[in-house]
N, C-alpha and C positions, 0 to 999 in steps of 0.2 A: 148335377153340374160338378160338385165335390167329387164324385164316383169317377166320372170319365177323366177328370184332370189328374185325379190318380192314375190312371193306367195309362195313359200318355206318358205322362213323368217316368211309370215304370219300365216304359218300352221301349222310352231314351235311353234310361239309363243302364239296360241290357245290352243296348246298342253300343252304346260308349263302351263297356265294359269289355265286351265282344272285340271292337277296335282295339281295344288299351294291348289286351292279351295277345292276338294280333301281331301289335307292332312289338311288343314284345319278343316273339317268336322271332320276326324276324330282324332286329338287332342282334341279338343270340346270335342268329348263325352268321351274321357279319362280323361281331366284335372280332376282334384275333384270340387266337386263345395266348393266357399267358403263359408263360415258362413256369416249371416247377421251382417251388424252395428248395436253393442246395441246403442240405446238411449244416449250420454253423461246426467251422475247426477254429477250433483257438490255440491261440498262436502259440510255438513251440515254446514250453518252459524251460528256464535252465535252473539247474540243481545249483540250492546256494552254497556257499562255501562254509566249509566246520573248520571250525580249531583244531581239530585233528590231522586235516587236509597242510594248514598254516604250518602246522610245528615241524612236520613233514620234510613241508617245504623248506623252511629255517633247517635243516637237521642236514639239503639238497645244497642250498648256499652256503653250507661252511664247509661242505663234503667238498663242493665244486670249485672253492676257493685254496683250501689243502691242494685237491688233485692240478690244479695251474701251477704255483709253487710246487710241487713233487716233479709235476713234469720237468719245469724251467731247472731244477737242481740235479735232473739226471739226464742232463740234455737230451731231451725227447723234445716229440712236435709239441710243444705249450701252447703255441699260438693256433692249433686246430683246437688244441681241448680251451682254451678260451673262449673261440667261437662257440663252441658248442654250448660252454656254459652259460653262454650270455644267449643267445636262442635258446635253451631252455627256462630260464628262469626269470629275463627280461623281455624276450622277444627278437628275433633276428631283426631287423630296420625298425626293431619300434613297431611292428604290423599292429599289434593291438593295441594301439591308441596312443597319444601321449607318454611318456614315463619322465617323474618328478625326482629326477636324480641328483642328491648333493653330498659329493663322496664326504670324506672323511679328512682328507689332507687337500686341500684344493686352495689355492690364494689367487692365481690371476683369471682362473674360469672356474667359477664355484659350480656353476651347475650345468650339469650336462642332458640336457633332455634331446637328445637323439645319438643313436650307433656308433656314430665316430667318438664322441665325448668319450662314453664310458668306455670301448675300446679301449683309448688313450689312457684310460683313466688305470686298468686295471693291466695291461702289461706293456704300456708308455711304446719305447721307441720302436717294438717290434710290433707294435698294432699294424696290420695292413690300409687302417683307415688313418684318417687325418690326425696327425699327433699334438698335444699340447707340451708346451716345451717343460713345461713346471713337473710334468707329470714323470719324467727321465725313467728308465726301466721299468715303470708300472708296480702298483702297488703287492700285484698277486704274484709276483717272481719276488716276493721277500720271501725268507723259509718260514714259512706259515706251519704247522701240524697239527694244529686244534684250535677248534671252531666253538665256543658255547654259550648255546641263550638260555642265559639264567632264568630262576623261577619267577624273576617279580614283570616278566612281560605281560600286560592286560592287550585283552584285544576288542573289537568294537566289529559286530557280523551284521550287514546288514545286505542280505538276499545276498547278491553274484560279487559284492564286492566288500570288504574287510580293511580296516587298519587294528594298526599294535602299536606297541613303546614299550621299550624294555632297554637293558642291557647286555651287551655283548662280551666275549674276552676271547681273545684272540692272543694264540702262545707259539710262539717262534720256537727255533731247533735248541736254542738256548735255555729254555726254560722262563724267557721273558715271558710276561703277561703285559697286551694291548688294551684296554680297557674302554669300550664306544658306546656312546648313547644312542640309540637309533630310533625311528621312529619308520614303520614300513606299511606302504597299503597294496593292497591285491585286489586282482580281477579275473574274472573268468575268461580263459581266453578261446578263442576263436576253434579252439580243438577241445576245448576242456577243461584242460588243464589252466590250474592258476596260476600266474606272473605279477610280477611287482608294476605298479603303476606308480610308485614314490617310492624311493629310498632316500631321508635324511639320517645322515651321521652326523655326532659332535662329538670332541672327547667331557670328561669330567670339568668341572669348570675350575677343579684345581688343580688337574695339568695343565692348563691352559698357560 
């Protein structure tokens, strides 16, 4: 009795098995096939910014600021090399984001966070863009001839973007020394290249 009820059981259960495999087979050729794994890309890096890059720059903005005053004093086009200087080392409208601009002499608009401001800001009545009235011939038609950031500036790099704090001097044709506290941060911009995202100026607190 034990004997036969075994091989029944067993002849089920090849049966089953037989079916399982079966249906098996032909899910397989129904399922859809799926898509291959792409490749993971990860996403393009950008190179962070060195202190080398920074001082560079700092080295770009006093060249750039001479060369507006040089022009404006040998009456050449100043107001192209202005443009130019502010598209290279702020950005032509600001394209790369924000910028945290608070010149240096400023009383009735202290801060100028877009193109026209700082335009204004750096050769006043002859900016093509929106002028401020405080601003009167712009700061970078004074006779500027040397630009220098002193040794005690610290900087703070963290991946694509950078700030500093140091001091500036700034020497007219005179042999005057300007004397500015600044404090600047950078970013990588859209070509590469890095541009200021904040410029604060103050002077000494005892010329004040």
């Amino acid at each position: 009795m034990f004997k036969k009820f075994s091989l029944s059981l067993m002849a089920g259960t090849a049966l089953l098995l037989a079916g399982c495999q079966e249906g098996a087979e032909v899910a397989e050729q129904e399922a859809p096939q799926a898509e291959p794994a792409t490749a993971y890309e990860p996403a393009e890096t950008v190179a962070p910014i060195t202190v080398a890059e920074i001082q560079q720059f700092q080295t770009d903005w006093g060249n750039g600021l001479v060369a507006i005053s040089t022009a404006f004093a040998d009456g050449e086009d100043y107001v192209t090399v202005a443009a130019g200087v502010l598209e290279d080392l702020y950005g032509h409208d600001y394209n790369d984001g924000v910028v945290l601009f608070n010149p240096t002499i400023t009383q009735e608009v202290v801060f100028r966070h877009d193109w026209e401001g700082a335009a204004s800001y750096f050769i006043g009545t002859s900016s093509p863009a929106a002028v401020m009235s405080e601003d009167g011939q712009g700061f970078a038609t004074m006779p500027w001839v040397e630009v220098n950031f002193l040794n005690d500036w610290q900087y703070i790099v963290n991946a694509d973007t950078a700030i500093g704090m140091g001091t500036v001097e700034i020497t007219n044709a005179e042999g005057d020394i300007t004397t500015v506290e600044k404090t600047m941060g950078w970013l990588r911009g859209t070509d590469g290249n890095i541009r200021l995202n904040l410029h604060h100026s103050a002077v000494p607190f005892g010329n004040r």
